[in-house]
C-alpha positions as CSV (number, residue, x, y, z in Angstrom):
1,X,0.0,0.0,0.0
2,X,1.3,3.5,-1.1
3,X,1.8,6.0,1.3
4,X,-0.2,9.0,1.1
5,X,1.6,12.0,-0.4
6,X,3.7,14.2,2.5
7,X,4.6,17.8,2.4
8,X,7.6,18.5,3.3
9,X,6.1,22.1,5.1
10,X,3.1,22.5,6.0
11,X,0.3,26.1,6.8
12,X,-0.8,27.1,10.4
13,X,-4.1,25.2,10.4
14,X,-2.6,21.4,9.6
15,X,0.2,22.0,12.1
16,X,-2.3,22.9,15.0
17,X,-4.4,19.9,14.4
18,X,-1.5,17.7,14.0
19,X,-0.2,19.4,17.4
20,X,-4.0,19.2,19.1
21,X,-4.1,22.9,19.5
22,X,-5.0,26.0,17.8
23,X,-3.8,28.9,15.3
24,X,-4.2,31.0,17.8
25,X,-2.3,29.7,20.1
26,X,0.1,28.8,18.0
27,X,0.6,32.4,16.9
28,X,0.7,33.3,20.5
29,X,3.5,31.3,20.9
30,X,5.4,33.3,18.2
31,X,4.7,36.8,19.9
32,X,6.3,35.7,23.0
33,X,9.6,34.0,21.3
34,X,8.5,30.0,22.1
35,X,8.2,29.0,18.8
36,X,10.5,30.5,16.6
37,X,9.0,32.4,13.3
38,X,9.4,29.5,10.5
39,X,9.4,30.6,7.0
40,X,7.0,31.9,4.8
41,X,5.8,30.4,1.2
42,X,5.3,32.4,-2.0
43,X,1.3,33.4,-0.4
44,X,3.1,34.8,2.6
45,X,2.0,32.6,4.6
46,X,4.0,30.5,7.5
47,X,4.8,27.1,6.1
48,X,6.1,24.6,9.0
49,X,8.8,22.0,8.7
50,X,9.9,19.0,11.0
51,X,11.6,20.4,13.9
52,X,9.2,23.5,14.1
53,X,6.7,20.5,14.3
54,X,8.6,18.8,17.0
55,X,9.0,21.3,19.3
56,X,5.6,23.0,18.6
57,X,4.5,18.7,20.0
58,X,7.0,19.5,23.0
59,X,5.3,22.5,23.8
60,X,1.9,21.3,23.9
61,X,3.0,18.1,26.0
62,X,4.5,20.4,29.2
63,X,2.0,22.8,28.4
64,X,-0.7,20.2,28.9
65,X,1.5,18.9,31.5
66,X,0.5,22.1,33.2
67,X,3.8,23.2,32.9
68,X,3.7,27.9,32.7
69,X,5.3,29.2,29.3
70,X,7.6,30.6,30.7
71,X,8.9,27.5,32.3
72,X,9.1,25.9,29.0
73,X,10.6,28.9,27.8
74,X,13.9,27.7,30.5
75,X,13.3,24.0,29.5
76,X,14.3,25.0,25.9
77,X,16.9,27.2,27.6
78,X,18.5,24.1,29.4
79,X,17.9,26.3,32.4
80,X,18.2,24.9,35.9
81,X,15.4,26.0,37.4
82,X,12.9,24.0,35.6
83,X,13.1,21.7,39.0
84,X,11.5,24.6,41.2
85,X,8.8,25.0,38.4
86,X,8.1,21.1,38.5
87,X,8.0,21.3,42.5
88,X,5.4,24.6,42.7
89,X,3.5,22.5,40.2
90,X,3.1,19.5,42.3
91,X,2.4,21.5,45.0
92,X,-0.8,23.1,42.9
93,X,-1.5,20.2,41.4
94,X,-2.1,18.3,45.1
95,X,-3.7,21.8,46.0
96,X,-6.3,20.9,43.5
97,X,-6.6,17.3,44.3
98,X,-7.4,18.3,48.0
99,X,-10.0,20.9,46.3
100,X,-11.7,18.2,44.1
101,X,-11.8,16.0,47.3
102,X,-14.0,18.1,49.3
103,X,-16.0,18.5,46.3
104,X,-16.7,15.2,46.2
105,X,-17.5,15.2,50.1
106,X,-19.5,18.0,49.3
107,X,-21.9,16.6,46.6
108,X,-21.7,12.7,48.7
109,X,-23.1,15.4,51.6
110,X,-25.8,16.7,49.7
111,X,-27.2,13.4,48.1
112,X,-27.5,11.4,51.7
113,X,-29.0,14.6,53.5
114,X,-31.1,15.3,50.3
115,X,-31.6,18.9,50.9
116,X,-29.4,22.3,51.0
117,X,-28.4,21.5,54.9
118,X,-25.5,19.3,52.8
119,X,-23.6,22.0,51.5
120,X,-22.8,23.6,54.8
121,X,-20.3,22.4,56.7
122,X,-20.0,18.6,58.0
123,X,-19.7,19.8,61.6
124,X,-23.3,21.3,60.7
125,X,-24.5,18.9,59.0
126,X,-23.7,16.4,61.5
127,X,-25.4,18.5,64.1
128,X,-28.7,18.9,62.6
129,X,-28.5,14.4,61.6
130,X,-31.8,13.1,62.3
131,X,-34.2,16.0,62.4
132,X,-37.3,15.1,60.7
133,X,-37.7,16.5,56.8
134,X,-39.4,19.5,57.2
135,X,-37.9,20.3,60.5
136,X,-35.7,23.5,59.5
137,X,-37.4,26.1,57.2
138,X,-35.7,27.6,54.0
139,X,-35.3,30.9,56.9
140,X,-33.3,28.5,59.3
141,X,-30.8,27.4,56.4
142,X,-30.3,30.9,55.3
143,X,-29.5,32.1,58.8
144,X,-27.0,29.0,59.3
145,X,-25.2,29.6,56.0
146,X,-24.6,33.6,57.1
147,X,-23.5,32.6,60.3
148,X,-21.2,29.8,59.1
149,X,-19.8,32.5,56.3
150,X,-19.4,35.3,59.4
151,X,-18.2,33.1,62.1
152,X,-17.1,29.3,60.4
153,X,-18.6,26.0,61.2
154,X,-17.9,25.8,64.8
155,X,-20.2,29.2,65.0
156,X,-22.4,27.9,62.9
157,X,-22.8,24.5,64.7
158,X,-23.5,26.5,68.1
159,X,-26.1,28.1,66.1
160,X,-27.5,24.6,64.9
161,X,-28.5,23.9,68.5
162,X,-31.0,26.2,68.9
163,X,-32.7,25.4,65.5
164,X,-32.9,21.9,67.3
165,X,-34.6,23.6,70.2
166,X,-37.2,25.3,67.8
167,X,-37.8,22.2,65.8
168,X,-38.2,20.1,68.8
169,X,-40.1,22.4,70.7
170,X,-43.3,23.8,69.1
171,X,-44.5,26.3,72.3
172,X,-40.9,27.9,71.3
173,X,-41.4,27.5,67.9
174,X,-44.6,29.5,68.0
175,X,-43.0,32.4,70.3
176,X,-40.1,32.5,68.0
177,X,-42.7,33.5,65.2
178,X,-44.3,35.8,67.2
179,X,-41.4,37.9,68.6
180,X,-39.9,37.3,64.6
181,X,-43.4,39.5,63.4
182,X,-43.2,41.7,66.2
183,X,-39.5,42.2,65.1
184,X,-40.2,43.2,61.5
185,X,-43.1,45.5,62.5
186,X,-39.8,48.0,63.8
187,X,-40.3,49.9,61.2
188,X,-38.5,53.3,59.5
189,X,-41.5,55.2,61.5
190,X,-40.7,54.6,64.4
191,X,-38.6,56.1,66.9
192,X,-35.3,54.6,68.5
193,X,-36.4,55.7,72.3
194,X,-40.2,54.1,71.7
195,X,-40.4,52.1,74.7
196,X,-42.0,49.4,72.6
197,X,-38.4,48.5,72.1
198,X,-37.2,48.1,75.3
199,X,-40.6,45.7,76.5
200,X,-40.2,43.6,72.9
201,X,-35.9,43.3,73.8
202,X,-36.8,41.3,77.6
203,X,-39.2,39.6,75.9
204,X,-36.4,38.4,73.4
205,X,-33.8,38.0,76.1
206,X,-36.4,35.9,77.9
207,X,-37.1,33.6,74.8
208,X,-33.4,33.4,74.3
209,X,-32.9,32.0,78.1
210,X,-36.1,29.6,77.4
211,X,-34.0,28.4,74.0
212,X,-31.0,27.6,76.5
213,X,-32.5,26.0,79.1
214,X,-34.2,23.7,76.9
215,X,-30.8,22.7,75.1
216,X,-29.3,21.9,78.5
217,X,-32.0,19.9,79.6
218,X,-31.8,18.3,75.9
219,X,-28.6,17.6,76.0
220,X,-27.5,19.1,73.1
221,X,-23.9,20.6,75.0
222,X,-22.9,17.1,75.3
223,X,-23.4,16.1,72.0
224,X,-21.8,19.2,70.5
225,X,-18.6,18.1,72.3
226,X,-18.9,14.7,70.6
227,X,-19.0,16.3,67.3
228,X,-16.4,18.6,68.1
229,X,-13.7,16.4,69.0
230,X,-14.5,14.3,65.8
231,X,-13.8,17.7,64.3
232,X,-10.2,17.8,66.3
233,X,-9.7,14.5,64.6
234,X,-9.9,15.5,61.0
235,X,-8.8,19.4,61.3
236,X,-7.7,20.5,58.1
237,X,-8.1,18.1,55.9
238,X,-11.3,20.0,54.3
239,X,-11.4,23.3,53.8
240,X,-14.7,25.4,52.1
241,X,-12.5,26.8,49.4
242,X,-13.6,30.6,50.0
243,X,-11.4,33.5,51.1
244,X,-10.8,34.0,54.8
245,X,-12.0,37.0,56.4
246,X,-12.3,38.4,60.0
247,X,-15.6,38.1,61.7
248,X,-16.0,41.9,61.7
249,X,-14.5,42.5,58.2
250,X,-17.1,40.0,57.1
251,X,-20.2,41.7,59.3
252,X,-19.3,44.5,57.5
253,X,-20.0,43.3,54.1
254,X,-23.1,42.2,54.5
255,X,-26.0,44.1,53.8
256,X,-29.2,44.2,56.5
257,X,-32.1,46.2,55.9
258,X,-32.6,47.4,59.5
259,X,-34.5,50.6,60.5
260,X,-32.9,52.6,63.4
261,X,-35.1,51.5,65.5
262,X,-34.4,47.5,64.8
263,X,-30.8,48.4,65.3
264,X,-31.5,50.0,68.6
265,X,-33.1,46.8,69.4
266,X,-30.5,44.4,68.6
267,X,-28.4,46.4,70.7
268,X,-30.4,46.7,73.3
269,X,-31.0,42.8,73.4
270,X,-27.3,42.1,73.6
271,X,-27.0,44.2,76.4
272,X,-29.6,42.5,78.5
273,X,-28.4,38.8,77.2
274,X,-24.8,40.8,78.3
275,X,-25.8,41.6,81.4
276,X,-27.8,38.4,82.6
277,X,-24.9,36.0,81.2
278,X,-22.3,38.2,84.0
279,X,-24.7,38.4,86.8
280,X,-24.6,34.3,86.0
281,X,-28.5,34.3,86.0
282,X,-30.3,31.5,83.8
283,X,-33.7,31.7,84.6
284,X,-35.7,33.1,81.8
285,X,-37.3,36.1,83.8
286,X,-34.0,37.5,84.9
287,X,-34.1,39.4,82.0
């Protein structure tokens, strides 16, 4: 059998998909000095040979290798430090591998819980095992994955306990609602020094002390230590992948809609919850 008929050079477009690449890129290579100019037929046009086809091969091998230009540049070179490229890319390349790991954990998390509660953290997830579907409104999830954003997963997983209480609880359930409407009814019109404020911040406080008492006598400490030292046992191997940030720097970038007057009330309930926590008071009408 014949062989078919060779060229001895050939254009732009048959050497990039004999290299698995693209004129463009291959033209790129040219503006930055990788791949040297070849020469041009009678049309003008670049015409590539043998050895511009070998190296343009080499190229695209490191390059798929992940290998930077300009580290390829100084393997052409016969420079030295193509080592210290080879070890910074290991070091991304097991970066990467840790990333597509907790991926994986990620998306395993979100078919067995079967609902958004598997993207937070597993120190959250874990927390909230067992509740019944239905148990934590779309509201509850939202709050958790601010809080988990603002203050991590061990913040978060503090927070999970109370949604515990609520879901277990329906007397505090309902209050929670109620205080929740009375909340949003703090309106632009009214005024910071209303004393509606200070009556609706004890009854908060109060709630708040019900919402701890029931955890204790739940049990729910205890079994936050469990998870926690489970935690202690697998720090750092799984990280959330988004840019770390102070607690404040983070507060401060998130937006809330609150009149002056809701603001004097949040205030005004950490102060109470402030003060009954240092007079050591845990009775609910200490507020």
């Amino acid at each position: 059998m014949p062989l078919p008929a060779i060229p001895r050079r050939v254009k732009i477009g048959d050497a990039a998909a004999f290299a698995g690449t693209t004129p463009r890129a291959i033209r790129h290579y040219h503006a930055i000095g990788l791949l040297p100019e070849p020469e041009r037929g009678r049309d003008d046009r670049r015409r590539y040979g043998y050895d511009d086809m070998t190296r343009l091969l080499w190229i695209r091998r490191m390059a798929d290798a992940g290998i930077p230009l300009d580290d390829i540049h100084a393997a052409f070179r016969g420079a030295t430090d193509i080592e210290q490229s080879l070890v910074r890319l290991e070091e991304s390349l097991a970066s990467k591998a840790a990333a597509i790991e907790a991926q994986r954990a990620a998306v395993n998390r979100l078919r067995e819980v079967g609902s958004p509660l598997g993207l937070l953290s597993p120190l959250v997830t874990g927390r909230l095992h067992g509740l019944p579907p239905g148990a934590l409104r779309s509201a509850d999830l939202d709050t958790l994955l601010v809080t988990e954003r603002i203050f991590g997963p061990l913040g978060a997983a503090i927070q999970a306990g109370r949604f515990i209480v609520l879901a277990t609880h329906p007397e505090l359930r309902a209050e929670e609602d109620r205080l929740a409407e009375a909340e949003a009814a703090l309106d632009d019109g009214m005024s910071t020094d209303d004393p509606r404020i200070e009556d609706l911040a004890v009854q908060r406080c109060v709630h708040e002390a019900a919402l701890a008492a029931a955890g204790e006598s739940s049990g729910l400490e205890e079994a936050l230590n469990v998870l926690l030292d489970r935690e202690d046992d697998h720090a750092g191997e799984e990280g959330d992948g988004a840019v770390r940030m102070s607690a404040m720097e983070a507060i401060g970038k998130m937006p809330y809609d609150f009149s002056p007057a809701r603001v004097r009330y949040e205030e005004r309930v950490l102060e109470l919850l402030h003060s009954a926590d240092q007079d050591g008071d845990t009775a609910p009408r200490t507020c």
